[in-house]
Backbone as CSV, one residue per row, in Angstrom:
resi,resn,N_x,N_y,N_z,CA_x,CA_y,CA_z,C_x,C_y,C_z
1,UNK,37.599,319.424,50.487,38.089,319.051,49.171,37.822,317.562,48.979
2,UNK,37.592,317.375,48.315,36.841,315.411,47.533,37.962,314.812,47.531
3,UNK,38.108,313.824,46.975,39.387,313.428,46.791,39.226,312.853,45.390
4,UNK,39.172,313.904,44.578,38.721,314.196,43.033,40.133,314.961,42.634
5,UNK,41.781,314.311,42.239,42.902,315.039,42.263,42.118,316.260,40.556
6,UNK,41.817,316.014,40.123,41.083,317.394,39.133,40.789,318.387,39.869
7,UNK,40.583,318.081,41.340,40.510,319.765,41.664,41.016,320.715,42.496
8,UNK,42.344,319.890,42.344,43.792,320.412,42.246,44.344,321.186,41.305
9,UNK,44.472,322.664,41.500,44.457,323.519,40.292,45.805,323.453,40.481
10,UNK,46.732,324.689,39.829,48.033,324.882,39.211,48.846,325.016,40.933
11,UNK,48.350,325.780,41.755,48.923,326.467,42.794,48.910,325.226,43.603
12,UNK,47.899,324.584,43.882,48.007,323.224,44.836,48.763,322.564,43.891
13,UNK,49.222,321.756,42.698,49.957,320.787,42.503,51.481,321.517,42.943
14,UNK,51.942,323.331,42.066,52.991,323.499,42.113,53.223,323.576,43.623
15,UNK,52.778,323.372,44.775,53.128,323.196,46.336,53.366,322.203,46.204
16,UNK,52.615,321.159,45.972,52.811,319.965,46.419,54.468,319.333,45.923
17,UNK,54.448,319.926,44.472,55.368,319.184,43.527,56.875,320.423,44.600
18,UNK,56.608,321.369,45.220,57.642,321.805,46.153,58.243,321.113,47.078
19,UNK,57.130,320.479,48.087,57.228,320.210,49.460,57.700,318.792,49.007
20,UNK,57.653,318.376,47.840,58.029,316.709,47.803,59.373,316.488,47.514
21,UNK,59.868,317.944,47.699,61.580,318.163,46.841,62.002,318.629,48.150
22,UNK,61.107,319.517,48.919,61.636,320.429,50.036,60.712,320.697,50.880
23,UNK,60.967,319.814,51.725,59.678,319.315,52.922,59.319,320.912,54.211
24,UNK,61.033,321.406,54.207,61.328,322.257,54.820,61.340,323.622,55.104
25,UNK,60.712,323.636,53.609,60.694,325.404,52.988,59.495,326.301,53.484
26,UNK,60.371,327.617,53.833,59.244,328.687,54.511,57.890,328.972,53.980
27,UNK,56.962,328.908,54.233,55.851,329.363,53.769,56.085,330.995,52.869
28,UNK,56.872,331.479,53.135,57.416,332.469,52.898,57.883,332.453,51.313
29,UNK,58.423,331.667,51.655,59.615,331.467,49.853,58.463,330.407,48.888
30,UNK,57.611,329.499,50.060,57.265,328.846,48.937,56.313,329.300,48.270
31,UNK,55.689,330.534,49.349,54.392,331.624,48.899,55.159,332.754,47.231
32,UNK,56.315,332.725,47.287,56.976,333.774,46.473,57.344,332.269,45.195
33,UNK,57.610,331.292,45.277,57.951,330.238,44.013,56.291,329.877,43.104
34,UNK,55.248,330.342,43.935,54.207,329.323,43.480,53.788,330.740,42.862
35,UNK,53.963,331.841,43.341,52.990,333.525,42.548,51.936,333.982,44.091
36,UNK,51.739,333.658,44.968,51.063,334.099,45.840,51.594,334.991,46.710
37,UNK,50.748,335.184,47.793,50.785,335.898,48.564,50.727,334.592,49.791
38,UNK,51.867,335.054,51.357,51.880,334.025,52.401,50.402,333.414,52.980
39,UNK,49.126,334.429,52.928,48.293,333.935,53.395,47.462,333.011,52.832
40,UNK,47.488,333.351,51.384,46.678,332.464,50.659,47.196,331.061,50.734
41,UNK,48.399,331.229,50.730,49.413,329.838,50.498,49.100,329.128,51.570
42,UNK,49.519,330.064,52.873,48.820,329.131,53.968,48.019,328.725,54.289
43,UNK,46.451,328.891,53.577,45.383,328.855,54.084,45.404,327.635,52.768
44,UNK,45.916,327.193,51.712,46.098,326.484,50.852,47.033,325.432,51.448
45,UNK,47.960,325.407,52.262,48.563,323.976,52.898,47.670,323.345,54.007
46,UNK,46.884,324.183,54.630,46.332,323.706,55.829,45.098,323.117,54.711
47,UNK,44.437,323.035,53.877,43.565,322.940,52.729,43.981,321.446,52.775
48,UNK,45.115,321.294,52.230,45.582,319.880,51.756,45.903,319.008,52.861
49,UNK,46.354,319.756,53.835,46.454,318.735,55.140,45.321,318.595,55.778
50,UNK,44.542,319.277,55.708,42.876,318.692,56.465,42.470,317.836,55.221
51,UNK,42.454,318.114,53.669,41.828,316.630,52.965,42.524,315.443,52.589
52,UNK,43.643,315.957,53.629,44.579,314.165,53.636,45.316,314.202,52.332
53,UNK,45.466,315.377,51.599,46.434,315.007,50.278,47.640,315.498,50.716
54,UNK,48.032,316.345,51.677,49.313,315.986,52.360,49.364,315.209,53.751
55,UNK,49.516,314.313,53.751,50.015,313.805,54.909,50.543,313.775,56.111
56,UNK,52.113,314.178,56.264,52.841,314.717,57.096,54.334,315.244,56.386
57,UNK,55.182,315.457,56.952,56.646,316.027,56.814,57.326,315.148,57.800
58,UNK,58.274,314.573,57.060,59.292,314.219,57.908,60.950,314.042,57.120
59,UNK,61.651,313.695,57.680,63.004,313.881,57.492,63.552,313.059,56.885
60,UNK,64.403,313.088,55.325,64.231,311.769,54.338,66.161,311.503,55.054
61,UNK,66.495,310.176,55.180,67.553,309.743,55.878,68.499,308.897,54.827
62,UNK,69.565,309.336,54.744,70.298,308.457,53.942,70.621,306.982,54.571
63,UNK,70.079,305.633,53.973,70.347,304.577,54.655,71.864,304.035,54.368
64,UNK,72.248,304.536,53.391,73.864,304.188,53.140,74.873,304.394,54.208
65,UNK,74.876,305.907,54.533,75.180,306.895,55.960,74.619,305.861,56.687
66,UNK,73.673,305.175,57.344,73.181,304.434,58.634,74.160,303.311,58.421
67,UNK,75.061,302.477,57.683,74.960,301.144,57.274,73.878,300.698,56.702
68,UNK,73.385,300.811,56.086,71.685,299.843,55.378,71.988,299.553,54.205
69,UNK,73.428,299.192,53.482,73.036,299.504,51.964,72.694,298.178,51.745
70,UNK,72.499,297.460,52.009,71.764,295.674,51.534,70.618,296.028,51.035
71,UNK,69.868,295.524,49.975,68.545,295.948,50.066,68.041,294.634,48.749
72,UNK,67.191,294.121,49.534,66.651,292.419,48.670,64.973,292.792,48.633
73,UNK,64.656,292.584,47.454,63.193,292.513,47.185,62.677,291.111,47.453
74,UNK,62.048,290.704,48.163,60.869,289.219,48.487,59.617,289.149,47.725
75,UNK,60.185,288.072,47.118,58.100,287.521,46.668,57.853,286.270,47.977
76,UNK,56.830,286.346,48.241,56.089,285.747,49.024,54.893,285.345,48.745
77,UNK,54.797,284.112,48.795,53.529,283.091,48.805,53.097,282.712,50.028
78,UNK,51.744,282.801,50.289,50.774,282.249,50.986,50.336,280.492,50.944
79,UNK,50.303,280.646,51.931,49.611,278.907,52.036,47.999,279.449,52.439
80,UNK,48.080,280.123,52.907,46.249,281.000,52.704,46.432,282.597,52.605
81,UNK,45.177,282.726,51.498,45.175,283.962,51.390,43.598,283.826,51.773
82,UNK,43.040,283.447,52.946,41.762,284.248,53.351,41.836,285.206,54.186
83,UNK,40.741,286.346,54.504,40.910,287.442,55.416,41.352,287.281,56.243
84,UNK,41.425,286.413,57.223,42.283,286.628,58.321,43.764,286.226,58.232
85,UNK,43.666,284.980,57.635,45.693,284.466,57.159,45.978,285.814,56.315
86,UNK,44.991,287.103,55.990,46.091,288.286,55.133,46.003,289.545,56.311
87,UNK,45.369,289.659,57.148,45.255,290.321,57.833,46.667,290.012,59.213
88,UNK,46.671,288.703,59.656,47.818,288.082,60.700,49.490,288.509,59.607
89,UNK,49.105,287.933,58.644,50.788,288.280,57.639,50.760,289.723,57.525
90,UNK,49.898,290.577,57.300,49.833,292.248,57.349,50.244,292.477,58.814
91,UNK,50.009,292.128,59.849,50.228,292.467,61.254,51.650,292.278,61.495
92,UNK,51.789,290.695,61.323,53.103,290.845,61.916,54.702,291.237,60.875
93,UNK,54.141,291.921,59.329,54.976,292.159,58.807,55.340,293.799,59.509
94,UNK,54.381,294.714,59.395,54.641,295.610,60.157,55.341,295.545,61.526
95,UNK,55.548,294.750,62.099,56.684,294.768,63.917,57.968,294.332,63.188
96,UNK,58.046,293.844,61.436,59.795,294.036,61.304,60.172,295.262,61.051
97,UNK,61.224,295.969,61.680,61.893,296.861,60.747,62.404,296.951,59.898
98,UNK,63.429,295.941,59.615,64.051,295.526,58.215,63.331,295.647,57.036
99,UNK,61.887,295.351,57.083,60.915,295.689,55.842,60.910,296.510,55.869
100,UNK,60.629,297.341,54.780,60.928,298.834,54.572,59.476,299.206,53.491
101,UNK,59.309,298.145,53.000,57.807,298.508,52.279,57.300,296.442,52.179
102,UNK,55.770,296.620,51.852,55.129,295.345,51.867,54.047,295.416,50.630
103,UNK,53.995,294.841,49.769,52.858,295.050,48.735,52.124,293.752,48.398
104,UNK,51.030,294.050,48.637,50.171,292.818,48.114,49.677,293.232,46.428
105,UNK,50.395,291.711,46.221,50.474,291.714,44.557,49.378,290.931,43.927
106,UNK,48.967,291.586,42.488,48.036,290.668,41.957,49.085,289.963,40.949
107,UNK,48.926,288.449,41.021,49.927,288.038,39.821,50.390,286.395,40.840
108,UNK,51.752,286.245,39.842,52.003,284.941,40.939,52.420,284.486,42.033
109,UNK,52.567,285.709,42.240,52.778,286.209,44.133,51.962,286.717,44.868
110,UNK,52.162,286.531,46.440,51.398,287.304,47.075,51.526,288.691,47.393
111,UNK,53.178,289.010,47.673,53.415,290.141,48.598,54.909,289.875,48.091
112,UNK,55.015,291.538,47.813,56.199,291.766,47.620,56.994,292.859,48.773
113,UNK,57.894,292.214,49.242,58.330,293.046,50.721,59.979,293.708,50.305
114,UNK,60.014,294.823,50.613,61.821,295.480,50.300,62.365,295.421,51.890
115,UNK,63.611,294.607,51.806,64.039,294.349,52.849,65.619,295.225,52.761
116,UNK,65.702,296.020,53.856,67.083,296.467,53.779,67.518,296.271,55.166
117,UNK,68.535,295.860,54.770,69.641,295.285,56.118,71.131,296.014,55.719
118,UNK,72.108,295.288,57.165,73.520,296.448,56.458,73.967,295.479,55.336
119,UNK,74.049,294.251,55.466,74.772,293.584,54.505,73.914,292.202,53.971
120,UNK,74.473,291.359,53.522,73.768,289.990,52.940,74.120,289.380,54.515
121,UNK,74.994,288.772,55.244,74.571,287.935,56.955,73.586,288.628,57.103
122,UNK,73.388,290.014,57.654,72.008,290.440,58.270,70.786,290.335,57.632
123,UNK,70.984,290.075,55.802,70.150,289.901,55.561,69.181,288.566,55.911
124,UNK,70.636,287.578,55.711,69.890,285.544,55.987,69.551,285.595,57.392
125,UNK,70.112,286.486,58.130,69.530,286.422,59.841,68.182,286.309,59.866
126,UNK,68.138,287.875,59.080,66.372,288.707,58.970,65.603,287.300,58.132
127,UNK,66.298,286.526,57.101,65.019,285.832,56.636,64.773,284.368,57.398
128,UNK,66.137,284.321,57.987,65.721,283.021,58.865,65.064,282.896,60.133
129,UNK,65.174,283.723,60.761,64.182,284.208,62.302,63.087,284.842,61.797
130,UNK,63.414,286.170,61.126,62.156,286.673,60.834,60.927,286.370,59.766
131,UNK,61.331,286.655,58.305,60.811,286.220,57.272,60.072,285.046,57.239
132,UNK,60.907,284.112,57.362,59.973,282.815,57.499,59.237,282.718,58.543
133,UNK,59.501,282.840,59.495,58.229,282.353,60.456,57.131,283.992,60.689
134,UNK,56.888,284.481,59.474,55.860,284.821,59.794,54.493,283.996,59.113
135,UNK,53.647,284.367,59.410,52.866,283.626,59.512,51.990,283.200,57.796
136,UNK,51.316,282.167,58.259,51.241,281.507,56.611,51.954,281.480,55.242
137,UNK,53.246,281.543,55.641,54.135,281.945,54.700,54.499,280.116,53.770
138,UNK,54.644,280.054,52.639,54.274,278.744,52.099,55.960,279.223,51.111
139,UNK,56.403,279.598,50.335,57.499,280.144,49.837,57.941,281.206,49.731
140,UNK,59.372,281.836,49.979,59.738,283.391,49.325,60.904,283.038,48.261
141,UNK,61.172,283.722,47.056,62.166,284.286,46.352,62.817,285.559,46.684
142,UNK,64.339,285.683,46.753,64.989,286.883,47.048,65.603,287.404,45.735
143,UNK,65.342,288.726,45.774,66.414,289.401,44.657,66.668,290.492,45.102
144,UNK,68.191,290.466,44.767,69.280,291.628,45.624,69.566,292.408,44.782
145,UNK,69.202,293.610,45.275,69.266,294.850,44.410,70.967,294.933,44.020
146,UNK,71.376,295.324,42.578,73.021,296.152,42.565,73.231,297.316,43.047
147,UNK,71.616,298.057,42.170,72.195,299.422,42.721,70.855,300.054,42.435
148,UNK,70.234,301.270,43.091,69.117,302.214,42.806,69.354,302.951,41.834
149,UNK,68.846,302.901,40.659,68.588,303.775,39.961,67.786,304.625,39.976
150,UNK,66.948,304.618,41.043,65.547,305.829,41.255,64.831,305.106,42.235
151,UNK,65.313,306.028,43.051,64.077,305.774,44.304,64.067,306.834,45.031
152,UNK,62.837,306.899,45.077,61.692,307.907,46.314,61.925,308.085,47.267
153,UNK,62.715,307.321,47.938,62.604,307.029,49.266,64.224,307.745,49.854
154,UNK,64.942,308.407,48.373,66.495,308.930,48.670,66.160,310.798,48.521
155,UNK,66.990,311.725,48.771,66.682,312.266,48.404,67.148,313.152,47.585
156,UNK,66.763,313.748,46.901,66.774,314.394,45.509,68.350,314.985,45.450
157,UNK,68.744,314.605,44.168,70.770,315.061,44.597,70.027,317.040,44.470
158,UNK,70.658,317.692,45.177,70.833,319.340,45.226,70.663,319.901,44.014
């Protein structure tokens, strides 16, 4: 399969638009929600997982339940943005955990990073050991979320 999403007919999106609600569901039931039959269906997930339009399955975690509810968005500026000063700040942003996502932005920032910690101390910990001294880092701005109104990353109320 290309990676041309047009040729993704009705039966591959309505899986997909399943498994992104319900990672967990039998091939069975999801073969009976989409109009098929189990084999076709299956021979249609293994389809999407060999052309990389599904990925993997894994287990969506409430971070509230963990302690995590802190959660501060970072802009970050570069003192260099050549290939390697973006490649060293890509490296060692990945060994924090506290980042939870990293985006390189076009605009007046470089990189926008979502940081969730349990509270605001863990958060100034995370930006004073961690944040800053990563590497070529020239300024950050913080903004602290109130509250999620929609995110991906929770999962779907029942």
């Amino acid at each position: 399969m290309p990676n041309d999403p047009a040729l993704l007919d009705r039966h591959d999106r309505a899986i997909l638009d399943i498994l992104a609600g319900e990672g967990r569901i039998a091939v069975a039931e999801l073969a009976r929600r989409i109009g098929l039959s189990k084999t076709p269906t299956l021979a249609r997930l293994k389809r999407l997982e060999e052309a990389g339009v599904i990925t993997g399955y894994r287990a969506m975690l409430n971070p509230i339940r963990l302690g995590l509810a802190h959660v501060a968005f970072v802009e970050v500026r570069l003192s260099d943005t050549r290939e390697a000063a973006l490649r060293a700040f890509n490296a060692a942003v990945r060994a924090i955990p506290e980042i939870e996502e990293c985006h390189m932005i076009a605009g007046g920032f470089d990189y926008l990073l979502k940081v969730r910690t349990a509270d605001m101390a863990r958060y100034r910990e995370v930006m004073a050991v961690r944040l800053s001294a990563l590497p070529h880092v020239a300024n950050t701005s913080t903004y602290v979320a109130m509250e999620a109104v929609k995110d991906a990353g929770l999962a779907r109320p029942g």
